[in-house]
Each structure stands twice: as structure tokens, then as C-alpha cells.
N, CA, C and O atoms as a GROMACS GRO file, in nm:
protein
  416
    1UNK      N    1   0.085  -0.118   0.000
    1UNK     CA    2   0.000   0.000   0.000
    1UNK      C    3   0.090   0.125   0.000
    1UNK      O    4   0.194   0.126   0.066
    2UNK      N    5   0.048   0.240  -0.081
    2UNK     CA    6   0.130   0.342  -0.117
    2UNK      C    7   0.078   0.414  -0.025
    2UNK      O    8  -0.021   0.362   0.026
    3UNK      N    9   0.120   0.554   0.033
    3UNK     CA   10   0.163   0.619   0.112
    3UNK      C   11  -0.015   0.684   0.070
    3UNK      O   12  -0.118   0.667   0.136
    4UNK      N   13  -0.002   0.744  -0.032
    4UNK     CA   14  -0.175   0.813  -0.030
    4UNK      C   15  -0.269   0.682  -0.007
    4UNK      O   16  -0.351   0.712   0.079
    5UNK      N   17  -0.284   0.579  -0.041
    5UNK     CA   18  -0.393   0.503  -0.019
    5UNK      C   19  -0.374   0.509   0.098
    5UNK      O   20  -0.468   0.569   0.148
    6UNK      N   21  -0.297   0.476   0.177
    6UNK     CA   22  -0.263   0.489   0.339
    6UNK      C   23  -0.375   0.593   0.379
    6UNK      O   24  -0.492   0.575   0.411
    7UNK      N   25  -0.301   0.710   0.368
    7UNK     CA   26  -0.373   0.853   0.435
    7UNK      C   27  -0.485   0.861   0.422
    7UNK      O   28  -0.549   0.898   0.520
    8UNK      N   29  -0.594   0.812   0.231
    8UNK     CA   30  -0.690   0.834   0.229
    8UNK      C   31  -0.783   0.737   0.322
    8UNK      O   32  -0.885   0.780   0.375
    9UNK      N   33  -0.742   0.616   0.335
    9UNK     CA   34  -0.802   0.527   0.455
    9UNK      C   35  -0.806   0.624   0.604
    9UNK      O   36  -0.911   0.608   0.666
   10UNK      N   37  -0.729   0.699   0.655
   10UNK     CA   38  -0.707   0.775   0.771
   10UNK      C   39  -0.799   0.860   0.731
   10UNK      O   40  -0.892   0.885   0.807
   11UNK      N   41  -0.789   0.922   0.597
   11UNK     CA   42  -0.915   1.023   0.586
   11UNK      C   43  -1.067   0.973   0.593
   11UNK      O   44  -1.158   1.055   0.613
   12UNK      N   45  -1.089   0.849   0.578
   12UNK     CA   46  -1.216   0.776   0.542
   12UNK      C   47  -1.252   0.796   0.669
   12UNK      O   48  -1.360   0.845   0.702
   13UNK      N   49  -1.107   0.738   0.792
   13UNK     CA   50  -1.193   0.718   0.918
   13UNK      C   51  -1.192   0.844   1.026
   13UNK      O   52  -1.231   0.840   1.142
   14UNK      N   53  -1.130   0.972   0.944
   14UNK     CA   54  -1.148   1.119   1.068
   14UNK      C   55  -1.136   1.207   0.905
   14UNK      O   56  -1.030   1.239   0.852
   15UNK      N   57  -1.253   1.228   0.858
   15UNK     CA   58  -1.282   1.334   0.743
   15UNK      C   59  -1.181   1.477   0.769
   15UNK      O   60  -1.108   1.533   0.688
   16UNK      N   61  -1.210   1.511   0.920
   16UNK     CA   62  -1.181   1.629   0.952
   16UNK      C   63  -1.030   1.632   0.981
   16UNK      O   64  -0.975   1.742   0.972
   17UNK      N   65  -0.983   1.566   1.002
   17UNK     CA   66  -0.849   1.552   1.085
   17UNK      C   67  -0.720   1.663   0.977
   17UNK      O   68  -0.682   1.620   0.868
   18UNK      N   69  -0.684   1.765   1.016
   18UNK     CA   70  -0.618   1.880   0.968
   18UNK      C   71  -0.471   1.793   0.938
   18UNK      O   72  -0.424   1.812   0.826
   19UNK      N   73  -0.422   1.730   0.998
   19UNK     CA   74  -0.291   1.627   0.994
   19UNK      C   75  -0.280   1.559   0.862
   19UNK      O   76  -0.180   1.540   0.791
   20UNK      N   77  -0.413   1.522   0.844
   20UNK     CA   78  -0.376   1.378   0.776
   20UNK      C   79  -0.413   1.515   0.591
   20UNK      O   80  -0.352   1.528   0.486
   21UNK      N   81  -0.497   1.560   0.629
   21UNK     CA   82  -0.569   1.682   0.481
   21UNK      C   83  -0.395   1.689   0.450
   21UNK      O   84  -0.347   1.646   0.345
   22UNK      N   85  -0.318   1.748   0.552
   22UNK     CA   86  -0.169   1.802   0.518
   22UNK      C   87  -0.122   1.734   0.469
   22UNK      O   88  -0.094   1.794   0.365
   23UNK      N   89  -0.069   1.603   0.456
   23UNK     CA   90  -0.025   1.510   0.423
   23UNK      C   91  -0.052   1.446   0.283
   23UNK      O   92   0.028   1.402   0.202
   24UNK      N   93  -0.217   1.455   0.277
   24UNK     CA   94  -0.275   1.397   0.141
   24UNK      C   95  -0.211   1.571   0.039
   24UNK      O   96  -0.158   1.591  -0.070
   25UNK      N   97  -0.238   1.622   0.105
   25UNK     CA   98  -0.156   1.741   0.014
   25UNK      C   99   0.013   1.731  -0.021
   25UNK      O  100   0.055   1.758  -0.134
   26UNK      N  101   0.074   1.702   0.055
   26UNK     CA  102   0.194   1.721   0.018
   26UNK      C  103   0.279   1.622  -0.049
   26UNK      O  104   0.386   1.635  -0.108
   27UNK      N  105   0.185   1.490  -0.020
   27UNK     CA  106   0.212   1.355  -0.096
   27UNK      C  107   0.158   1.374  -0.256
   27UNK      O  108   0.228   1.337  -0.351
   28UNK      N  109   0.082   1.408  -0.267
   28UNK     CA  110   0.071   1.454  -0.433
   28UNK      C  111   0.075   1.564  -0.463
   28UNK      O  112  -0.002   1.591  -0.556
   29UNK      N  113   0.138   1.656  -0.422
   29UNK     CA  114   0.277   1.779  -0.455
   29UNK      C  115   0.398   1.704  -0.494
   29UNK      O  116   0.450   1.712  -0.605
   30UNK      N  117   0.435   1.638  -0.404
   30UNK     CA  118   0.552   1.534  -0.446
   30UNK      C  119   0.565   1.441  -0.532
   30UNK      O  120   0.669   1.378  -0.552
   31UNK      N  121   0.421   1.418  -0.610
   31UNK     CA  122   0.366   1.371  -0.716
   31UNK      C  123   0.348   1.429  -0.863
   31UNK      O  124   0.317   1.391  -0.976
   32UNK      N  125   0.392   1.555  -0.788
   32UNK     CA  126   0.389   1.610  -0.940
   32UNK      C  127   0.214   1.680  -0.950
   32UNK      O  128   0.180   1.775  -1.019
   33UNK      N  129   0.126   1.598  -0.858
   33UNK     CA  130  -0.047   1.588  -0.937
   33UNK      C  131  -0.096   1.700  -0.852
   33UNK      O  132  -0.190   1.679  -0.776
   34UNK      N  133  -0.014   1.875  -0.860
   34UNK     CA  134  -0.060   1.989  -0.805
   34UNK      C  135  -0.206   2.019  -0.845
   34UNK      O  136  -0.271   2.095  -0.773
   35UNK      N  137  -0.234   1.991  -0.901
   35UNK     CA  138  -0.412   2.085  -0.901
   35UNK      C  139  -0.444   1.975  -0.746
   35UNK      O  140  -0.487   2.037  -0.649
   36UNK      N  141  -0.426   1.837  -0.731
   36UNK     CA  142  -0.492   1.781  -0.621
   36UNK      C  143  -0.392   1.810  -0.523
   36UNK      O  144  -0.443   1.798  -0.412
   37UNK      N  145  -0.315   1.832  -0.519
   37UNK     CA  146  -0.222   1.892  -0.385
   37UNK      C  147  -0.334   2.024  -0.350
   37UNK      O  148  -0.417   2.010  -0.260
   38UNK      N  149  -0.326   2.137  -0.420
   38UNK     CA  150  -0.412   2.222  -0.377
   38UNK      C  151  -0.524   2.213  -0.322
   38UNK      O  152  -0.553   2.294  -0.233
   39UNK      N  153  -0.616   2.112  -0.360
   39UNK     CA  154  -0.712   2.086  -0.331
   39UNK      C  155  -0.683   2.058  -0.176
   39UNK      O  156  -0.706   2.155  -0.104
   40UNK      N  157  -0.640   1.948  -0.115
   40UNK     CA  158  -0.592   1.905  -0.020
   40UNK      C  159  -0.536   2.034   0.076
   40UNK      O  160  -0.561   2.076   0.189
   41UNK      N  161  -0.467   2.063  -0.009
   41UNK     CA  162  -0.486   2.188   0.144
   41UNK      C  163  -0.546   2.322   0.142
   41UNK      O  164  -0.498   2.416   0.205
   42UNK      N  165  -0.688   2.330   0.043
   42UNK     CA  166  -0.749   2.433   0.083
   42UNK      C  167  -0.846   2.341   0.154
   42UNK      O  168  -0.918   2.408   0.228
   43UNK      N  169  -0.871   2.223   0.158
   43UNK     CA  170  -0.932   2.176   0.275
   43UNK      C  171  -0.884   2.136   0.433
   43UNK      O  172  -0.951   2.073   0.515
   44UNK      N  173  -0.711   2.206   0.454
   44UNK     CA  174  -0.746   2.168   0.574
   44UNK      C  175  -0.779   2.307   0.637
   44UNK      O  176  -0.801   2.332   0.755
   45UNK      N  177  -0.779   2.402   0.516
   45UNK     CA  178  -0.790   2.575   0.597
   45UNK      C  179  -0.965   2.561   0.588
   45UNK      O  180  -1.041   2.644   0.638
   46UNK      N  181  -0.999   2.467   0.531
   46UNK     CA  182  -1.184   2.449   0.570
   46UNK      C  183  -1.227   2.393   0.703
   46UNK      O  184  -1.330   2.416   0.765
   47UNK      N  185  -1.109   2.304   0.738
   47UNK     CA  186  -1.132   2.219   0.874
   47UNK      C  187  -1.081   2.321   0.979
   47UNK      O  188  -1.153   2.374   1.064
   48UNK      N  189  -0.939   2.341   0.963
   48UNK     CA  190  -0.893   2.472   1.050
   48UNK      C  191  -0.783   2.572   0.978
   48UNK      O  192  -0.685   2.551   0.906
   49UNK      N  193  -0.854   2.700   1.036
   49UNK     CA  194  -0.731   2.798   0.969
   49UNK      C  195  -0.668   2.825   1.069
   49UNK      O  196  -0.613   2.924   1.020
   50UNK      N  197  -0.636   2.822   1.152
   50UNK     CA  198  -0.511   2.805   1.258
   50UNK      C  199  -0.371   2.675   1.204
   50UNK      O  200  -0.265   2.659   1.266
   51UNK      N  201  -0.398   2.623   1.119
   51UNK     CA  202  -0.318   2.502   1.087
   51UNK      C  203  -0.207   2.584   1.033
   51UNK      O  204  -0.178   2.561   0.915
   52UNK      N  205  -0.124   2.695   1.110
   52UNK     CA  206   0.016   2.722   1.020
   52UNK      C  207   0.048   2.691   0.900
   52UNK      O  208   0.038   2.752   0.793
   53UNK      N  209   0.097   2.569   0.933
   53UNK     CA  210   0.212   2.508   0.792
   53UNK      C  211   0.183   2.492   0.686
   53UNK      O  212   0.267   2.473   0.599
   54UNK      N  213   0.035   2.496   0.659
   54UNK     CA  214  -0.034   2.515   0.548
   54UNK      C  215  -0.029   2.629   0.434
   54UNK      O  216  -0.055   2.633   0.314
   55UNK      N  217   0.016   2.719   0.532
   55UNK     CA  218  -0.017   2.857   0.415
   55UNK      C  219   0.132   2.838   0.367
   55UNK      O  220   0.150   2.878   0.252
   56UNK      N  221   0.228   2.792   0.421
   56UNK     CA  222   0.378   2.800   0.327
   56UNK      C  223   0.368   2.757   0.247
   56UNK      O  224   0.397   2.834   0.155
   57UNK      N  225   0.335   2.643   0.205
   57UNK     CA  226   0.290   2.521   0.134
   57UNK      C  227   0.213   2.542   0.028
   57UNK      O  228   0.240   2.497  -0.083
   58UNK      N  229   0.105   2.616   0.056
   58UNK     CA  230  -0.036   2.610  -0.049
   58UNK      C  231   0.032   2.740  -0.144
   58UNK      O  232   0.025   2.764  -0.265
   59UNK      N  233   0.120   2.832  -0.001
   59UNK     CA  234   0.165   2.966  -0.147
   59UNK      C  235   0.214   2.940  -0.182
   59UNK      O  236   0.206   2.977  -0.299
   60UNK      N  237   0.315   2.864  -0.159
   60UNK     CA  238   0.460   2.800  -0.264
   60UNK      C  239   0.432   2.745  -0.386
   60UNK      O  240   0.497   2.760  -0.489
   61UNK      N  241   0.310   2.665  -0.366
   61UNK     CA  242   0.252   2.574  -0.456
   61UNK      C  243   0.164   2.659  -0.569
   61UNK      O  244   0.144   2.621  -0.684
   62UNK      N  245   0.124   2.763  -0.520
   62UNK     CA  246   0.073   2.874  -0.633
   62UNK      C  247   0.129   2.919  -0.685
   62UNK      O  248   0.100   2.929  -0.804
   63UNK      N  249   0.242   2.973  -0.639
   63UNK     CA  250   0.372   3.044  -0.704
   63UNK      C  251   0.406   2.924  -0.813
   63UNK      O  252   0.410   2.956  -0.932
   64UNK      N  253   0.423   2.832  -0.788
   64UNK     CA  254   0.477   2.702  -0.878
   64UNK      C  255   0.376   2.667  -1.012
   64UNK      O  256   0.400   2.600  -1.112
   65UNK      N  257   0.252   2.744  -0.969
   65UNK     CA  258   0.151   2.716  -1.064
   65UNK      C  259   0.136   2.859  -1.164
   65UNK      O  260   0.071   2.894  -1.263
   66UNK      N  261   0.243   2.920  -1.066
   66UNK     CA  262   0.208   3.059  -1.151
   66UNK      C  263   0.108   3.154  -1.114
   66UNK      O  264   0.078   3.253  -1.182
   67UNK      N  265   0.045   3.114  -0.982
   67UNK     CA  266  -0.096   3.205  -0.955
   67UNK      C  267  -0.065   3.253  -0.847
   67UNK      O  268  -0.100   3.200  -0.741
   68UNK      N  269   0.026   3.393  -0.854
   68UNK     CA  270   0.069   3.483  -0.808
   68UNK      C  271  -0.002   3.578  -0.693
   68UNK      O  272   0.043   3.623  -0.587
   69UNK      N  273  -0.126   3.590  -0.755
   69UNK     CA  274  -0.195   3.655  -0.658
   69UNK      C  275  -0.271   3.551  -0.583
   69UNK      O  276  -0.222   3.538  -0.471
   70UNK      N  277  -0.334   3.502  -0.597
   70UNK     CA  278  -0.330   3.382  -0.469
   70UNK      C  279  -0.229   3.350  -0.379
   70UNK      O  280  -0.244   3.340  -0.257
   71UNK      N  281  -0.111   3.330  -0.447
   71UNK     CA  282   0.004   3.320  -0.324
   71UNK      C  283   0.029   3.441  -0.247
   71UNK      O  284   0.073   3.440  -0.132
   72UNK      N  285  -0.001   3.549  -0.318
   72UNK     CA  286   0.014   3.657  -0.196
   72UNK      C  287  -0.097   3.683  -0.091
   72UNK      O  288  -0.086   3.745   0.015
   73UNK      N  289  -0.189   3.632  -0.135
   73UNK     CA  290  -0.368   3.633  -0.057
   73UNK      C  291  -0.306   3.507   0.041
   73UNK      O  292  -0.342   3.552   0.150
   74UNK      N  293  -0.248   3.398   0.067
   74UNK     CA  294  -0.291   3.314   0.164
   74UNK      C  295  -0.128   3.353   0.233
   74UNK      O  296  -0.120   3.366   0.355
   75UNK      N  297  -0.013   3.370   0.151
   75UNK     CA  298   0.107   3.458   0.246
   75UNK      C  299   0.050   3.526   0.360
   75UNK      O  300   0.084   3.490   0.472
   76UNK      N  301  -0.043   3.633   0.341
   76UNK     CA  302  -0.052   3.729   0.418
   76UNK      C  303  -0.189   3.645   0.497
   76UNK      O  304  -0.220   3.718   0.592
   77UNK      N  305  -0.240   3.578   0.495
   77UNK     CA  306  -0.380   3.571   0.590
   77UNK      C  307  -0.286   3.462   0.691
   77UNK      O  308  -0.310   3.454   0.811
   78UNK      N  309  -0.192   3.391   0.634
   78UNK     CA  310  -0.060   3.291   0.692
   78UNK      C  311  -0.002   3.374   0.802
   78UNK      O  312   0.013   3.322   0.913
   79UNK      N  313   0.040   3.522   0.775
   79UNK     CA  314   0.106   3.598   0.865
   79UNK      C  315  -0.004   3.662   0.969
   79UNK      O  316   0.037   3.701   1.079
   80UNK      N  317  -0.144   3.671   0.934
   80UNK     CA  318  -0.227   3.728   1.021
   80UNK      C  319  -0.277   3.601   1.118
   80UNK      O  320  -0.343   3.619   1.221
   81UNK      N  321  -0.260   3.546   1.097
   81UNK     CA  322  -0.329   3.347   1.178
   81UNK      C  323  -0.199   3.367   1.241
   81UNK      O  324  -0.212   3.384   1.362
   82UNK      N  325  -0.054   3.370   1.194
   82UNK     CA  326   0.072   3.353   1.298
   82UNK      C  327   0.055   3.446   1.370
   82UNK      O  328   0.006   3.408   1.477
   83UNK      N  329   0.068   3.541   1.366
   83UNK     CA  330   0.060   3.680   1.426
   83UNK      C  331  -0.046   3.667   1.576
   83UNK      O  332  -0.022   3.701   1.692
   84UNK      N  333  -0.118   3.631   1.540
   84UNK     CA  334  -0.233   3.599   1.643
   84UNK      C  335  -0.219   3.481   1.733
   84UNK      O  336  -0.256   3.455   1.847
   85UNK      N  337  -0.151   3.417   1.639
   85UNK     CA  338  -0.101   3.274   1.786
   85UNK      C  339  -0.026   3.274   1.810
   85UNK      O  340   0.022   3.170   1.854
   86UNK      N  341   0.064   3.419   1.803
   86UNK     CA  342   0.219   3.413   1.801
   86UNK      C  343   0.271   3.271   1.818
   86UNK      O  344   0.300   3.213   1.923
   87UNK      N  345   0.280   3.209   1.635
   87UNK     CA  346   0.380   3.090   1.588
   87UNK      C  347   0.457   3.212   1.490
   87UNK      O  348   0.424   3.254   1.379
   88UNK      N  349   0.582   3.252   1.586
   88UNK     CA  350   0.707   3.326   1.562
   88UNK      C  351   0.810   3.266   1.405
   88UNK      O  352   0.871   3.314   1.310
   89UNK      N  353   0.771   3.110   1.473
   89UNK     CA  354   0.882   3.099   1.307
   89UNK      C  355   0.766   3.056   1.180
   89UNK      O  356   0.801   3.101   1.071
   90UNK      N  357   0.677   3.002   1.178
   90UNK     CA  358   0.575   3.022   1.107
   90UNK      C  359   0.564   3.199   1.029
   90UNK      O  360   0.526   3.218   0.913
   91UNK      N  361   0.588   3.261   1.082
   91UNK     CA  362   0.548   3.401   1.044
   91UNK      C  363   0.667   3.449   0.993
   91UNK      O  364   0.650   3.535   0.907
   92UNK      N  365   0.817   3.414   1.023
   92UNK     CA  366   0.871   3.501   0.963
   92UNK      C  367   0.896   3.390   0.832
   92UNK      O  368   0.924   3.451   0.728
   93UNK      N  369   0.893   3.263   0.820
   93UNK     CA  370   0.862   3.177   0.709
   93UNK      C  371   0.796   3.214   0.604
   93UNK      O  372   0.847   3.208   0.492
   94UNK      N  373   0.664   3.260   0.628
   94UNK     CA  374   0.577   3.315   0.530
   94UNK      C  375   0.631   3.467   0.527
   94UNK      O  376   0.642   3.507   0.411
   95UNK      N  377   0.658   3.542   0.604
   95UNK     CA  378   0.714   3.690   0.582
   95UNK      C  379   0.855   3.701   0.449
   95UNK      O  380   0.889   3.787   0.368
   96UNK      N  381   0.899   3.576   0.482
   96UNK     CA  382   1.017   3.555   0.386
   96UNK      C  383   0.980   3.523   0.271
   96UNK      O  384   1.053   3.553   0.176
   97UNK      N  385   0.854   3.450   0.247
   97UNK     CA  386   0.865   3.383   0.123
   97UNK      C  387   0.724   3.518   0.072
   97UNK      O  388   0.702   3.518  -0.049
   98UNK      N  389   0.654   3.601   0.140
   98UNK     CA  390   0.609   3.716   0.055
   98UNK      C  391   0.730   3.806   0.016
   98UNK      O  392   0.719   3.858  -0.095
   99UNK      N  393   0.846   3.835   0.089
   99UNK     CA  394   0.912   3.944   0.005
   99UNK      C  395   0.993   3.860  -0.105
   99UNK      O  396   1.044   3.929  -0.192
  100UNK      N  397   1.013   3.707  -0.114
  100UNK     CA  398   1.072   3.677  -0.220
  100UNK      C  399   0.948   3.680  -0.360
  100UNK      O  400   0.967   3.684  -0.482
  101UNK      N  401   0.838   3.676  -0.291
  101UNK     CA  402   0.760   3.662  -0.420
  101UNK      C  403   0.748   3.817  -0.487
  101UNK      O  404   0.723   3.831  -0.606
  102UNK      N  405   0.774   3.951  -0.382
  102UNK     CA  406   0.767   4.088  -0.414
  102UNK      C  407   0.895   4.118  -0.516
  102UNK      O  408   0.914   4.186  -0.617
  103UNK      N  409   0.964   4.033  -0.438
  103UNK     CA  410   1.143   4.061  -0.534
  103UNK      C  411   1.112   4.010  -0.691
  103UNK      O  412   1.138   4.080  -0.789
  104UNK      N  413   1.072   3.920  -0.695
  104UNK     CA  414   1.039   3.864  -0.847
  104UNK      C  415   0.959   3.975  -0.956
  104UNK      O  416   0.932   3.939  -1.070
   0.00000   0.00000   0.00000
């Protein structure tokens, strides 16, 4: 059993679970199969938007798709969710990767 059939069984049995959404996302990012990576993690900001590590990820992955302004829309809502739970390296993570996307 491959690593996504894995997760999607974990997803079958906790729909909601923000962990496992991350995972089914980043396993087919690493797949190459980005339109469903995205998918995957605009659902775990449906389950929770407190989930940090998500917004590095989902903007990076826009930027990679070329959809620029989306990556700067979830950069910055990334830095307003850190900001508020003060997650310090979360924030300057995404603070870094909006001024590299400004530099471009």
C-alpha cells in the first residue's frame, strides 16, 4: 500500500483531521499531481485555519503554478493566523517567502 492510499483510509476514518488533509496534500505535490495537492490543502484551511504550515505550502505551490496573486492572498492571511497565535517561526517563514515573491 502506497503512502496516499494509506492517508486516504485515515481520511475515510477522521474526514476532519487537519494532519492527515496536510499530508494527502503534500504527498501529491511530491507527485507532481498539483491541481490535487491544492485541493488538499485548501481543505485543511476548511477544517482549520489556525493550521500554520499550510499557508507556506499552499503559497509555494501557487507560485509554482504561476498564480501569483493567490500566493500573496494566503502569504498574508498565513502571517495574520501567525501573528495571532504568536507561531514566531511560522510568520517570519511566510514573511520571507512574501518578500521573495515581491522581489520577483
Amino acid at each position: 500500500m502506497d503512502r496516499i492510499e494509506l492517508l486516504l483510509q485515515l481520511h475515510e476514518a477522521d474526514p476532519s483531521d487537519p494532519f492527515t488533509l496536510f499530508a494527502l496534500g503534500f504527498e501529491y505535490q511530491k507527485q507532481g499531481r498539483l491541481e490535487e495537492a491544492v485541493k488538499w490543502y485548501q481543505s485543511v484551511l476548511s477544517e482549520d485555519q489556525d493550521y500554520t504550515g499550510v499557508y507556506y505550502h499552499l503559497g509555494k505551490l501557487y507560485v509554482e503554478l504561476g498564480r501569483r496573486e493567490d500566493a500573496e492572498k494566503v502569504y498574508r492571511q498565513g502571517i495574520w493566523v501567525c501573528s495571532r497565535l504568536q507561531a514566531v517561526k511560522d510568520r517570519a517563514e511566510l514573511q520571507q517567502a512574501l518578500m521573495e515573491l515581491d522581489d520577483d
